[in-house]
ChimeraX commands (.cxc) that place a marker at each C-alpha (Angstrom):
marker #1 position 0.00,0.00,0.00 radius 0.5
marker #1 position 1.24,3.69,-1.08 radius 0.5
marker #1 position 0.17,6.62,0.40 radius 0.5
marker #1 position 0.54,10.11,-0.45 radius 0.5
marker #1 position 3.50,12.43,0.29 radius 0.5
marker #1 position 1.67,15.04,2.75 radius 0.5
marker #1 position 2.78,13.30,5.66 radius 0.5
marker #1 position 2.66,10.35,7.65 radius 0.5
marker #1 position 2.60,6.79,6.14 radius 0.5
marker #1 position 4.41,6.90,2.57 radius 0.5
marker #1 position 4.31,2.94,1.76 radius 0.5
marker #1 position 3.48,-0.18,3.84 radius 0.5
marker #1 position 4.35,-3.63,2.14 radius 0.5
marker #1 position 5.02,-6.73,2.98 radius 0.5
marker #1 position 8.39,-8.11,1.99 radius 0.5
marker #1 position 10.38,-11.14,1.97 radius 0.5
marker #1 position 14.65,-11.79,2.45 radius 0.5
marker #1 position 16.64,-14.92,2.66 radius 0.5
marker #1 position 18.37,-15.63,5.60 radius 0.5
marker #1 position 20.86,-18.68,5.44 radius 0.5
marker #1 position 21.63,-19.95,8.97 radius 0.5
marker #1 position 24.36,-22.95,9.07 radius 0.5
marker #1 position 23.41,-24.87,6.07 radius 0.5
marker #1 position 20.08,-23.75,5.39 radius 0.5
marker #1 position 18.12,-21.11,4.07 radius 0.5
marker #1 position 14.56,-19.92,4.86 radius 0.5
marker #1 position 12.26,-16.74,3.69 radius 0.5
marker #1 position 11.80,-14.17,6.19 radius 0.5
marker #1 position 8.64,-12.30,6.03 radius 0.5
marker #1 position 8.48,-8.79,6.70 radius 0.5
marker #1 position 6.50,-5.54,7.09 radius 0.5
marker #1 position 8.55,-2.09,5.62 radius 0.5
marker #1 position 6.87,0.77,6.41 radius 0.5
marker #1 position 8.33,4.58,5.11 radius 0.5
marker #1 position 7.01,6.70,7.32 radius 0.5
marker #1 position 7.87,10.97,6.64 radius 0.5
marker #1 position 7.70,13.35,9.42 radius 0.5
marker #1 position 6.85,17.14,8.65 radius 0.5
marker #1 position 8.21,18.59,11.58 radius 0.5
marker #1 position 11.58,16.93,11.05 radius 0.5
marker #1 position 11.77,17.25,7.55 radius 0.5
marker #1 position 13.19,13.60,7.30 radius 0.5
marker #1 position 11.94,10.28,5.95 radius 0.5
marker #1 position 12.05,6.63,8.52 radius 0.5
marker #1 position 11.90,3.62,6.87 radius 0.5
marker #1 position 11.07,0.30,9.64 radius 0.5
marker #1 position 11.49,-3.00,9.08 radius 0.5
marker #1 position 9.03,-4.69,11.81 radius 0.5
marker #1 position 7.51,-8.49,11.76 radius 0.5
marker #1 position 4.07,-6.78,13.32 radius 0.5
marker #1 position 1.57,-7.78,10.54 radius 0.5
marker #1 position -1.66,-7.26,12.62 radius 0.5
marker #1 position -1.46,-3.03,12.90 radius 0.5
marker #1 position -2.39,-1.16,9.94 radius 0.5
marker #1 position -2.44,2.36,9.87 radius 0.5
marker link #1:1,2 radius 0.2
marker link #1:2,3 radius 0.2
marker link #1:3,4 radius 0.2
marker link #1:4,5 radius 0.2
marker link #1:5,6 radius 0.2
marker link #1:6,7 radius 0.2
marker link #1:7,8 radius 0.2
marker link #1:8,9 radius 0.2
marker link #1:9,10 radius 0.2
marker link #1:10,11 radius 0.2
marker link #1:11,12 radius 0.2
marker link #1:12,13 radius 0.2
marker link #1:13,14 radius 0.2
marker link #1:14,15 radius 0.2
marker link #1:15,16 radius 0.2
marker link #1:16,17 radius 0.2
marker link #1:17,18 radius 0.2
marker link #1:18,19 radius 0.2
marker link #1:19,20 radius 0.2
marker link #1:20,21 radius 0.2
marker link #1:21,22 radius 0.2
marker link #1:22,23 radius 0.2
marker link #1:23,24 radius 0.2
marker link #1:24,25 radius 0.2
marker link #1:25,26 radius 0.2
marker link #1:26,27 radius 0.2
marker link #1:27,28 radius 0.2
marker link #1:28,29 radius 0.2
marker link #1:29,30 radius 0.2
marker link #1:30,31 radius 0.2
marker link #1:31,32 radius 0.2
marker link #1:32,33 radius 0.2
marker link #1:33,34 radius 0.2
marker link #1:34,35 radius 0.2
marker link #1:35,36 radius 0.2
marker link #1:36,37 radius 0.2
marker link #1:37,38 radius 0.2
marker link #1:38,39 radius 0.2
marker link #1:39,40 radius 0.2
marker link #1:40,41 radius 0.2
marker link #1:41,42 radius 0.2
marker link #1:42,43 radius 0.2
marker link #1:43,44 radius 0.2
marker link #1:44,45 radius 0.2
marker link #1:45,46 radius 0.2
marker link #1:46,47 radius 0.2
marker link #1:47,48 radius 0.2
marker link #1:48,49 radius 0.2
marker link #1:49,50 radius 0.2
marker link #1:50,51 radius 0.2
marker link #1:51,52 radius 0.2
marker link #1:52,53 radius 0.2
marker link #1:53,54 radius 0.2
marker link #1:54,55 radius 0.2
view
């Protein structure tokens, strides 16, 4: 999901890396959210495995 660029949530997807541990790999699933803050002037960008909030 995209949002706009007034503020607040920019983009909130779900993503997906390899992680190799020992021998083996697995997918990691993950939730990126870009988050830009008008006070600050500056854009966050969070990796979190919290699937269940939605802005």
């Amino acid at each position: 999901m995209v949002y706009g660029k007034g503020g607040g949530v920019l983009e909130d997807v779900i993503i997906e890396i390899e992680v190799k541990e020992n021998d083996s790999k697995s997918n990691l699933k993950l939730r990126k959210v870009r988050f830009y803050d008008r006070t600050l002037k500056r854009e966050f960008e969070f990796l979190t495995n919290l699937f269940d909030r939605r802005p």
